[in-house]
C-alpha positions as CSV (number, residue, x, y, z in Angstrom):
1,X,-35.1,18.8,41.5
2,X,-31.5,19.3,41.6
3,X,-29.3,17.1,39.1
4,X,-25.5,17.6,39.8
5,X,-25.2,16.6,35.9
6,X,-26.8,18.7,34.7
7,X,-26.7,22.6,34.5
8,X,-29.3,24.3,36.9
9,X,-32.5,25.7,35.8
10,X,-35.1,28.2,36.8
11,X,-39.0,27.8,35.5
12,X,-39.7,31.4,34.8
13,X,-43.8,32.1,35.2
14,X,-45.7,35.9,34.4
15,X,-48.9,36.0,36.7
16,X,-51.8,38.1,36.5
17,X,-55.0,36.8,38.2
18,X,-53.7,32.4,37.6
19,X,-54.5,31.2,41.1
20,X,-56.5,27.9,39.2
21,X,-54.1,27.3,37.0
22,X,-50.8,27.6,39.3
23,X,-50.9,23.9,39.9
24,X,-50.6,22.0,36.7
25,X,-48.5,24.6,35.5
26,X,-45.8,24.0,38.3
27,X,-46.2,20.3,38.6
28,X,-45.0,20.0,34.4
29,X,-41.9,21.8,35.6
30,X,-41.0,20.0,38.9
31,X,-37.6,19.2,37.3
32,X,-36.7,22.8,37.5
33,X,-34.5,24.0,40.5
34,X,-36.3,26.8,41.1
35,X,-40.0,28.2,40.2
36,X,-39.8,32.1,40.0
37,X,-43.9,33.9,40.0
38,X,-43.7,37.8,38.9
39,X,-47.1,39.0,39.7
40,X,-48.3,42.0,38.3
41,X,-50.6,42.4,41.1
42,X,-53.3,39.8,41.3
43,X,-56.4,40.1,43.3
44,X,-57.2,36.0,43.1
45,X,-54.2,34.4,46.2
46,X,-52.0,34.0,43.2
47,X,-48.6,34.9,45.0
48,X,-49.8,33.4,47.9
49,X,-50.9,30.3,46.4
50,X,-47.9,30.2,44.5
51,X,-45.5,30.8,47.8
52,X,-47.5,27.9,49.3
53,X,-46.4,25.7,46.5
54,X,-42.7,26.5,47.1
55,X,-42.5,29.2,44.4
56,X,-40.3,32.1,44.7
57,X,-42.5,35.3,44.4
58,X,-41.7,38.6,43.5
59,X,-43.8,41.5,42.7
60,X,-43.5,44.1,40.2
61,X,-46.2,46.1,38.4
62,X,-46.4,45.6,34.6
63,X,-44.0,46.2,32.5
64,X,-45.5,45.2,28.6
65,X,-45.0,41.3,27.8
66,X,-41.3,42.1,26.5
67,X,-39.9,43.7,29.8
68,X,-42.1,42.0,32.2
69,X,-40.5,38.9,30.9
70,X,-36.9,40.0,30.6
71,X,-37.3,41.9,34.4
72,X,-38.6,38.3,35.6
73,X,-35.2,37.0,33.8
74,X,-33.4,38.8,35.9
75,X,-34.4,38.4,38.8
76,X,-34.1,34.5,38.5
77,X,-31.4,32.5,40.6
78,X,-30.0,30.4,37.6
79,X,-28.7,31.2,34.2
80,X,-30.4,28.5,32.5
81,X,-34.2,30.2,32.4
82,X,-37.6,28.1,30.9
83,X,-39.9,31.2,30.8
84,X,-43.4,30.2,31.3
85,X,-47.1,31.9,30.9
86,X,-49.2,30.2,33.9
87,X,-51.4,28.6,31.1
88,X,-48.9,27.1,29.6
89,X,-47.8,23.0,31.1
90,X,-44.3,21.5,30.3
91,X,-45.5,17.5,28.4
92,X,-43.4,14.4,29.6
93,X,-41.9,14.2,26.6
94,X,-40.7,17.8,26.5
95,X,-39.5,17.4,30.5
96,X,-37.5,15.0,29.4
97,X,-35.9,16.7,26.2
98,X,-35.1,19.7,28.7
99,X,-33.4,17.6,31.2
100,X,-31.3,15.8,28.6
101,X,-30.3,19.4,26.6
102,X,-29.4,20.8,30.4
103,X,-26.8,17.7,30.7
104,X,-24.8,18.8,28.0
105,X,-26.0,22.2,26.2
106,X,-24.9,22.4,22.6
107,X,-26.7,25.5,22.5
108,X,-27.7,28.4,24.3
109,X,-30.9,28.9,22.9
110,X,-34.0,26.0,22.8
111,X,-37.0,26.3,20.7
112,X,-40.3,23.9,21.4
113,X,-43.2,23.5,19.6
114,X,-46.2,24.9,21.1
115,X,-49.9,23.1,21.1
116,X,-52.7,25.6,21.4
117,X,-55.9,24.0,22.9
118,X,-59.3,26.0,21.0
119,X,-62.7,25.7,21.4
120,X,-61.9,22.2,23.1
121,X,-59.6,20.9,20.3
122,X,-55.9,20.9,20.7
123,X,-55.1,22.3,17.0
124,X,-52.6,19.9,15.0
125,X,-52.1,22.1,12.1
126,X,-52.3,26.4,11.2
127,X,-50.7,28.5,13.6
128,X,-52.0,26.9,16.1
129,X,-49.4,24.0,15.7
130,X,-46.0,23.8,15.9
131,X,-46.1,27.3,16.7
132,X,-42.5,27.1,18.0
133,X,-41.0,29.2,20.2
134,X,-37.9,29.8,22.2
135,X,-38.5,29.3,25.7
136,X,-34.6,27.6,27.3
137,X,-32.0,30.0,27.3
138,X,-29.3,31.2,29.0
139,X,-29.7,34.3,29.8
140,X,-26.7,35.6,29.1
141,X,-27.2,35.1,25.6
142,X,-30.6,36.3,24.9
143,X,-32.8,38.8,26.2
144,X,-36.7,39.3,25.2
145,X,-37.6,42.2,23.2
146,X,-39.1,45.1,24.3
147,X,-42.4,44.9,23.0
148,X,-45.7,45.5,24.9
149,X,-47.4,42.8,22.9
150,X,-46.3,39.6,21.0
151,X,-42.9,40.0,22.6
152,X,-39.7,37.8,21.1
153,X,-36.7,36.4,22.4
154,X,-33.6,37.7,20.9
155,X,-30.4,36.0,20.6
156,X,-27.7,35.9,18.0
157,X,-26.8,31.9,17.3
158,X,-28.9,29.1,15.8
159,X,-31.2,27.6,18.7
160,X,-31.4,23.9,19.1
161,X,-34.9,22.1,18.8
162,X,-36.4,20.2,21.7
163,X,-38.6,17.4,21.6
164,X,-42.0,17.2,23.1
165,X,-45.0,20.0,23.1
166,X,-45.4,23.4,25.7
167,X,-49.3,22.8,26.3
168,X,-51.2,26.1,25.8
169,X,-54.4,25.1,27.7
170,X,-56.6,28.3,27.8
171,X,-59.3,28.3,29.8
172,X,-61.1,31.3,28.2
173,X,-64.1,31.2,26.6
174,X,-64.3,32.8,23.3
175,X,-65.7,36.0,24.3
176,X,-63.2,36.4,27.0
177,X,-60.5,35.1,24.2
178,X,-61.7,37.8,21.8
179,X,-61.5,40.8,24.7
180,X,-57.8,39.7,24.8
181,X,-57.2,40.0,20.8
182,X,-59.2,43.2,20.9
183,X,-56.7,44.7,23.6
184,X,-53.5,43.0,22.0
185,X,-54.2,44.3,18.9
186,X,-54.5,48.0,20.2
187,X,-51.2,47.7,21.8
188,X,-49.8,46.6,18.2
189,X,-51.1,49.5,16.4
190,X,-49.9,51.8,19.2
191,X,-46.1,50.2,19.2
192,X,-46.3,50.5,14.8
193,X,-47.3,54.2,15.3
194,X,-44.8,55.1,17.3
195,X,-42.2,53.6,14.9
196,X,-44.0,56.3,12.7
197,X,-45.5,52.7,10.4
198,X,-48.3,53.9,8.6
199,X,-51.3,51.8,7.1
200,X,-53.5,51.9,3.6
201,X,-55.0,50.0,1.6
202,X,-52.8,47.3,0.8
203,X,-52.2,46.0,4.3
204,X,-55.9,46.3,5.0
205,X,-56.7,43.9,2.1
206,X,-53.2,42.1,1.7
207,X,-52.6,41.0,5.4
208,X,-55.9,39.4,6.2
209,X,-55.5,37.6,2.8
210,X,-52.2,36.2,2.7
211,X,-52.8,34.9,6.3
212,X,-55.5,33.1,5.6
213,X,-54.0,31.2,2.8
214,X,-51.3,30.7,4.6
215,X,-52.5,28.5,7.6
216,X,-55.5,27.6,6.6
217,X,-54.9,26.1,2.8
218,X,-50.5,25.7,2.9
219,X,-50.6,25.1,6.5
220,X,-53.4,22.7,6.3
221,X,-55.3,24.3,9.5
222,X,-59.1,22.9,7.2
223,X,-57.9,19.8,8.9
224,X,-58.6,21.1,12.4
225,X,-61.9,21.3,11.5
226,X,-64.5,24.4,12.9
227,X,-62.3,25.1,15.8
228,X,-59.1,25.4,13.3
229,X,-61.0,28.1,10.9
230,X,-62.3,30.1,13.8
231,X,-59.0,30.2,15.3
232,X,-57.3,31.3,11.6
233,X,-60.1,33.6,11.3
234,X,-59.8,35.4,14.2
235,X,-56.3,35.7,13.4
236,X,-56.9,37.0,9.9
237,X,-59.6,39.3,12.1
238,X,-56.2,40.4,14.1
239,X,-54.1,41.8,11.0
240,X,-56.8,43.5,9.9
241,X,-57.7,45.6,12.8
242,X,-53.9,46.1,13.7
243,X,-53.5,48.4,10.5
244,X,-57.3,49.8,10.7
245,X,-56.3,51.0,14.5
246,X,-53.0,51.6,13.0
247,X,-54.7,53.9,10.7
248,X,-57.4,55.7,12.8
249,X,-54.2,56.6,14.9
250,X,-52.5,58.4,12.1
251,X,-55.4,60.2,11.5
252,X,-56.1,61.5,14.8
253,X,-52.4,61.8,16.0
254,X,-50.4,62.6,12.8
């Protein structure tokens, strides 16, 4: 939708395999000037679904989350850039915020809570909630990190807050879910080994620990009920088996 008041703005989406989830996704952002899909080579129709839905496509085999993201950056046709994973959905509310920030930026960097949905239960509390995240940027300010896994946007001023929620809808099951964790959490011990990171004792015990009293007792993620403590748990789960990989790498590959 293009607003003359208002600075233009491409919706930025990764793709792998997201044919079913293409359409909700694109219809949160149908303020945006442009949709931009990077497909990293998916076997489902996803680019061609996407092209038939009046996305821009382009294809480029994977990169890590960091530079996948920052190469779909680049390639986008606006400056202003909402970057997007094909699960994710834009709320009213946070449509709105954007379009009013876009009128008249007093930042070059916007942050938005995220809502992760879990076991059926959008979480209200832990990490799952307001898990904020800088997602509006111009993107000649900020660039994302290059990190294979849990990939950052970096920028240098003080980002502005939007209102409204980025919808993590997942429509994994928790099998599938703990597949993904299991191969997230390789690529994390891989990128701290080759920063030459090692791990003992301290982080096996320590990390788990202090993340679990964290989001579940000072965060207040018991209030999200079963679906809250398997979520904190898995991520507790997470730390640890970062730094035991971490440490079965420095063993075999010193």
């Amino acid at each position: 939708m293009n607003d003359p008041a208002r600075a233009r703005v491409s919706a930025v989406v990764i793709t792998l395999n997201a044919a079913g989830q293409l359409a909700e996704c694109f219809a949160s952002v149908a303020f945006a000037d442009e949709i931009l899909v990077v497909d990293s080579g998916s076997t489902d129709g996803t680019r061609e679904l996407a092209a038939k839905y009046g996305a821009r496509v382009v294809a480029q085999d994977w990169l890590g989350f960091g530079r996948q993201k920052q190469f779909a950056a680049d390639q986008a046709a606006n400056d202003w850039v909402l970057s997007l994973d094909a699960d994710e959905r834009v709320s009213p509310e946070l449509a709105a915020s954007v379009v009013r920030a876009l009128q008249s930026p007093t930042a070059s960097v916007y942050r938005m809570a995220r809502r992760n949905r879990f076991m059926g239960r959008w979480l209200r509390h832990g990490e799952g909630y307001p898990d904020w995240s800088a997602r509006l940027y111009d993107r000649g300010q900020a660039r994302w990190s290059d990190d294979v896994v849990h990939e950052k946007l970096l920028y240098a001023s003080t980002p502005g807050t939007l209102q409204g929620d980025l919808l993590h809808e997942s429509a994994e099951d928790l099998g599938r879910y703990l597949d993904k964790q299991n191969r997230y959490t390789t690529l994390a011990a891989a990128a701290l080994h080759e920063q030459g990171r090692a791990a003992g004792t301290v982080e096996l015990v320590l990390s788990p620990l202090v993340r679990f009293v964290k989001f579940y007792f000072l965060r207040l993620g018991f209030l999200d009920g079963v679906p809250g403590l398997v979520h904190i748990s898995i991520g507790c789960m997470n730390s640890y088996m970062k730094y035991a990989k971490l440490a079965e790498l420095r063993k075999s590959r010193p």
